[in-house]
N, C-alpha and C positions, 0 to 999 in steps of 0.2 A: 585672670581674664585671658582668654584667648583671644589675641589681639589680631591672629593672620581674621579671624572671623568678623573681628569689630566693623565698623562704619567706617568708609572714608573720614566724613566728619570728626567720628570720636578719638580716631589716630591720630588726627590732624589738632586736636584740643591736650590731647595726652602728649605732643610733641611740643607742644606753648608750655603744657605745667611740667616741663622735662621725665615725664614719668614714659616715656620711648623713645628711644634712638633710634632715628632715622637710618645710619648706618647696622643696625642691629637688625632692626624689621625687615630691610631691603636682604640682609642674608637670611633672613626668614623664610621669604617668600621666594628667593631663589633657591633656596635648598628645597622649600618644599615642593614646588616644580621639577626641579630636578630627579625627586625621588619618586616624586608620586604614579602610583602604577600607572596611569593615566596620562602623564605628566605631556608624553611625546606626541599626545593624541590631543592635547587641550592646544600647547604653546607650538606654532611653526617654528619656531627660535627663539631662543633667547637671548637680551640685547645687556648680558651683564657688565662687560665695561661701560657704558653709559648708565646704568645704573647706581653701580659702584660710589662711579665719581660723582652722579650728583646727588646720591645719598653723605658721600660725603661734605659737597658744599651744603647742602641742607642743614646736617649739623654744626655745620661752621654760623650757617645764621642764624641759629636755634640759640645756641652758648652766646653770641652777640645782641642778642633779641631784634634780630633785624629780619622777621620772616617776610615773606612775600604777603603771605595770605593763610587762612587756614587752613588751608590742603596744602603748604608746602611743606615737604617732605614725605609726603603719603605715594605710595609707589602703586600705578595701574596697569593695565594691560592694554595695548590697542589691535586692535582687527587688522588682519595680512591686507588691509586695501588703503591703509592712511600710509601715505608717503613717511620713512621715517631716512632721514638723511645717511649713506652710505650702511644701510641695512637692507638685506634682501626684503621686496615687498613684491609679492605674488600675485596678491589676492586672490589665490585659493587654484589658481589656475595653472597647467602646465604649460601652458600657452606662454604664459611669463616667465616663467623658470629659469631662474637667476638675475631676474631683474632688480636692480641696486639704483634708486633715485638719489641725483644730489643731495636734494633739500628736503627739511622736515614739511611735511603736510603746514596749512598756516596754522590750524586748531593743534596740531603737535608741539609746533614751536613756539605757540601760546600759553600751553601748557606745560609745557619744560621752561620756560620764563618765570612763568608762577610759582618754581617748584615740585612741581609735580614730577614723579620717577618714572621711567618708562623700564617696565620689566621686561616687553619683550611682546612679539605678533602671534596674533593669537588664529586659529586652523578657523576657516570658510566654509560656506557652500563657492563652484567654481564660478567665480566673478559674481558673488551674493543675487545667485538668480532661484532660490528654493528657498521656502518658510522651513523645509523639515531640518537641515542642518548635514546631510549626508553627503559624504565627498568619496567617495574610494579611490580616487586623483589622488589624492597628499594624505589626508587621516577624519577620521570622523568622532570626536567627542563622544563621551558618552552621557547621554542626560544623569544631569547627578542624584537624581531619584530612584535612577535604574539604569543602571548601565546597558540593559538589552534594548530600553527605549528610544526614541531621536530626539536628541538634546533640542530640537529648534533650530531656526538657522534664517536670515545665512549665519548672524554674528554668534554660531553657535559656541567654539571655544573663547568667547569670550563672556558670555553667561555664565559657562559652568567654569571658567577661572575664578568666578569669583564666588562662585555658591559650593565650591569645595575649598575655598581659601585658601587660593593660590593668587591673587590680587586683591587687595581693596575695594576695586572697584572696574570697569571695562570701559572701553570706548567704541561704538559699535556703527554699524549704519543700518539706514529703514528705505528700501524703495516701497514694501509693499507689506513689509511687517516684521520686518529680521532682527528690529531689534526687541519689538512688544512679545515674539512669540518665545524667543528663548529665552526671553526675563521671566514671564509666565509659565514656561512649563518647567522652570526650574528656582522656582519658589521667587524670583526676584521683582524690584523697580527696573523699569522700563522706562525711557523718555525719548519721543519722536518730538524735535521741537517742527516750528513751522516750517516749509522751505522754503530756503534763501537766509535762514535766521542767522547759520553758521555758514561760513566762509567753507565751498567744496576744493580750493585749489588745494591741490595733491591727495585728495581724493581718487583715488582710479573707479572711475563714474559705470551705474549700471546703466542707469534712465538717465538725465540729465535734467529734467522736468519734475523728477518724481521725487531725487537721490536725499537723505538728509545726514547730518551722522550727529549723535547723541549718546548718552551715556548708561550703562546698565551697573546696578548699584543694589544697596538695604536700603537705604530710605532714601526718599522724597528730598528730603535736605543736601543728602550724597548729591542727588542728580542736579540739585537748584547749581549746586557751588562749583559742579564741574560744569556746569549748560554755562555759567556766566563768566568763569575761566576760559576755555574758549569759544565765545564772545566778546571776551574784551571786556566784559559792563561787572556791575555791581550784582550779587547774588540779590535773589528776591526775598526777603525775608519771611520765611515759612513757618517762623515761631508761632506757638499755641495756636494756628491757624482752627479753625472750627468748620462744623457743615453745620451747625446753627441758622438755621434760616435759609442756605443757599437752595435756590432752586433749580433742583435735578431733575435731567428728561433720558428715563430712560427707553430707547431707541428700539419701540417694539418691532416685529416685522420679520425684515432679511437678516436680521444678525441669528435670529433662534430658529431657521428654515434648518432641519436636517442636521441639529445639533443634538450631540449627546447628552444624556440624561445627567453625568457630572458635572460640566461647565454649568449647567441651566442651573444644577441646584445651586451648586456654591454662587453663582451669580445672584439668585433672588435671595439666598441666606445673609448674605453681604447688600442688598440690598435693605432689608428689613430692620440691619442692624444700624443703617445711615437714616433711616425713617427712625428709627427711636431715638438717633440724636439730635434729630430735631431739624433734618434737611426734609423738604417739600418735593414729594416727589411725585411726579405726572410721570405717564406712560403715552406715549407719542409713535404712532406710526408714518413715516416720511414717503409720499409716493418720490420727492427727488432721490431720496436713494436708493430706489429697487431702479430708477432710469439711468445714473449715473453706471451699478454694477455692468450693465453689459456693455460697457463702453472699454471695459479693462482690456480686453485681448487686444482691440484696434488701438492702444496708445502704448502700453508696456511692450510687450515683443517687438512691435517692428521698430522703437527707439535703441531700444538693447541692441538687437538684428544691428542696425544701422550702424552703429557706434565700431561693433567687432566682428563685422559681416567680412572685414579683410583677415583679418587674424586668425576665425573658425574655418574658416573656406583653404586657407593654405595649411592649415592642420587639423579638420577636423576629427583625427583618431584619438588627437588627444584629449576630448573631452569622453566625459561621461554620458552614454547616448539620453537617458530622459532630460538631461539639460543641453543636451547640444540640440534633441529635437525642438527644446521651448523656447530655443534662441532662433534657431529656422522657422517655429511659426510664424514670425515676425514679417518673413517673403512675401506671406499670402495677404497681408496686406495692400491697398491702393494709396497712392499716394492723398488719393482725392476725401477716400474714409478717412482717413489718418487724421485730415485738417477737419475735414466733418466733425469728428469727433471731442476734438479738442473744443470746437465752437461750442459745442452741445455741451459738453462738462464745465466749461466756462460759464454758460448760463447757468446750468445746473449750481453751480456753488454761489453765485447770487442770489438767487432764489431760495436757496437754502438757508442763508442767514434772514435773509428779510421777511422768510414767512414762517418758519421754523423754530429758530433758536435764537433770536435774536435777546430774548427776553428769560434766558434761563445762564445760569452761570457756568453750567456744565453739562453733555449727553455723557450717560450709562449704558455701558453693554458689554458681553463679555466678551473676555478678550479673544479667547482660541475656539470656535464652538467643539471642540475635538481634544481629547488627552491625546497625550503624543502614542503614537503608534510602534508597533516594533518595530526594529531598526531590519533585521534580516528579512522581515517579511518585505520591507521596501525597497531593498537592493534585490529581492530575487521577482517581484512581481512588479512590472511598469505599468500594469494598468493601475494597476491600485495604488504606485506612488502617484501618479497626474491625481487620481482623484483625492489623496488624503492629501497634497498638494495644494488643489484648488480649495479644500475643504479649510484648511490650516489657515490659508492669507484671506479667507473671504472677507472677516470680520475686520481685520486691519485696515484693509485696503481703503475701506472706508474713508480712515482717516488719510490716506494720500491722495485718495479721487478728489475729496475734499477740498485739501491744504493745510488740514487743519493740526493742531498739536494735541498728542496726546501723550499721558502715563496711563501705564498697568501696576497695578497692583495686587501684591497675594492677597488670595481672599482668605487664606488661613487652612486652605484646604487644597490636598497636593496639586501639582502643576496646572491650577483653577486660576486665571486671573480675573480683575475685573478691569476695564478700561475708563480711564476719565477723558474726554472729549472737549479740549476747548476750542475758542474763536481765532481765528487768523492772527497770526502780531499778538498775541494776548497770551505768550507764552507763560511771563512771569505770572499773572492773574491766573493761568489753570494750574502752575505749582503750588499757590499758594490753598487752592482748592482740593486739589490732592492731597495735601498736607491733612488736611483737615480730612479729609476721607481716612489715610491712613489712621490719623487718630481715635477716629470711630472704631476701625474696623480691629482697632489693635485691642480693643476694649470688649473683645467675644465674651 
């Protein structure tokens, strides 16, 4: 078995029935970063002493059967924006460059408690402000379906760390879909849990309203066991989960405005295949969410703006201009829209549950309306990245205008996802629905 490939989960079961070394795997997965042609373009660093040693206490509790849990000893990757204690943390930005935080992020230091390995920070969009993944600031991944494509982003090198088996599994953030878009265009799970679910301190924040951070993984299970690692809580138990009966609303309308003719297929093929397992599916078009959509420009840029309007302003050469301009649209903001708007999407997600979806266990839609685009065409043409841009996070966004939690998942058809949509606080209840999605869908 190729084990750099396997499941968090299954390493982490293969390290109980001693049939993996935790100190073996961890030089696995560092060598194969180290080597991999790609390697300098995935990982911003590598954090091999910390690795090392706690792949070696891991095997110390392995031999004493004293594990933490069942992802200790399993080694992941985390995103250049979670604080990792006396490790340079960037977050993708030159603006930061050399920035070294005390302390571990709190979801870090929950996670290296649990055992969990930390191999190292993985390459951004600058300060996770783009769906596409493109940075020419530090380095730009390569989608691992096609290296000339754009891996997705921002938590770009950290999808394709783990969809070329250079981690187990990733740690990522979503303000507006960084982590659902590069899970999906590079064959993986995705999970935006709710916001506020997980602890942001040592976070380096985009939105502060919007921000989440979650986990990019193979399966649904992967993601249960690291969302409730850090969390603090007990995993939700996603065994033989079913779409039996569940009722799915899939979210006709704005998700499929001006979408390409791939996503739509694999989305309805993956659809068809959860109807024959015996989930209930209605088709539902939402006037709250085509009201909600135009409120994005008036809440996302001028929080962002706000946050690092001192730090872009005293250097702005050193950003990349389609993203230093998308942080300055944030100026033309009023302070008075600003609050408007928030009021208005306030109600909007009220209403949303209580006339919408209150009554169904999960919304369907897909996840990207857009295959990933060529990378050179988007570094040489700005009109056209703003548009493949806007195009790429439309569908996500959704789920942050919202609040809501979502996974993506392969539809079995290349960088095709489909998205699962659940209720606020109801985390563990849409993993366990997911679960069972994947189950169908694995059954092509």
């Amino acid at each position: 078995m190729d084990w750099l490939r396997a499941s968090a989960t299954e390493q982490g079961r293969a390290i109980m029935a001693g049939l993996l070394d935790p100190i073996d795997q961890t030089e696995a997965y560092l060598a194969a970063a180290r080597h991999h042609p790609y390697g300098r373009r995935i990982y911003a660093r590598l954090t091999e002493t910390r690795a090392r040693s706690g792949a070696i206490a891991a095997h110390d509790r392995a031999k004493a059967e004293l594990r933490h849990g069942i992802l200790d000893g399993v080694a992941i990757s985390w995103k250049d924006n979670v604080d990792s204690g006396g490790t340079i943390t960037e977050a993708g930005s030159k603006l930061l460059e050399g920035r070294v935080p005390r302390k571990d992020a709190t979801v870090l230091a929950r996670a290296s408690r649990d055992g969990l390995l930390c191999l190292g920070k993985t390459h951004m969009t600058e300060l996770a402000f783009s769906g596409l993944g493109l940075n020419p600031k530090t380095a730009t991944p390569p989608n691992s379906l096609d290296p000339d494509l754009a891996p997705g982003g921002s938590s770009s090198g950290a999808a394709v760390s783990v969809a070329l088996g250079l981690a187990a599994a990733a740690i990522g953030s979503d303000t507006g879909g960084s982590i659902r878009v590069p899970a999906a265009w590079n064959g993986l799970v995705g999970f935006k849990p709710t916001h506020e679910s997980l602890p942001e301190k040592g976070v380096v924040p985009l939105c502060r309203r919007f921000d989440t951070v979650g986990p990019i993984a193979r399966t649904v299970e992967d993601c249960a066991e690291l969302f409730a690692v850090m969390a603090g809580d007990k995993a939700a138990d996603v065994a033989q989960s079913s779409v039996h009966g569940r009722r799915l609303m899939v979210l006709d309308g704005v998700p499929f405005e001006d979408a390409e003719e791939g996503p739509v297929a694999a989305f309805e093929d993956a659809v068809e295949r959860l109807a024959r397992a015996g989930a209930q599916i209605s088709r539902v078009s939402s006037d709250w969410v085509a009201k909600a959509m135009p409120l994005s420009p008036m809440l996302f840029a001028p929080e962002a703006y706000g946050i690092w309007r001192a730090q872009i302003e005293d250097a702005p050469e050193l950003m990349w201009k389609p993203i230093l301009d998308r942080f300055r649209g944030g100026a033309d903001v009023s302070a008075p829209d600003y609050v408007s708007a928030w009021d208005s999407l306030i109600r909007i997600r009220r209403k949303w549950f209580r006339e919408v979806v209150a009554s169904y266990d999960a919304v369907l839609l897909p996840t990207a309306p857009n295959l990933p685009p060529n990378a050179k065409r988007l570094m040489e043409d700005e009109e056209y990245f703003v548009r493949a841009n806007l195009l790429t996070l439309r569908n996500t966004r959704i789920g942050n205008l919202l609040n809501l939690p979502v996974v993506t998942l392969p539809t079995g058809y290349p960088a095709c996802g489909i998205s699962v949509m659940g209720h606020t606080g109801r985390d563990r209840h849409l993993l366990r629905v997911a679960s069972g999605v994947e189950a169908a869908l694995a059954s092509k």
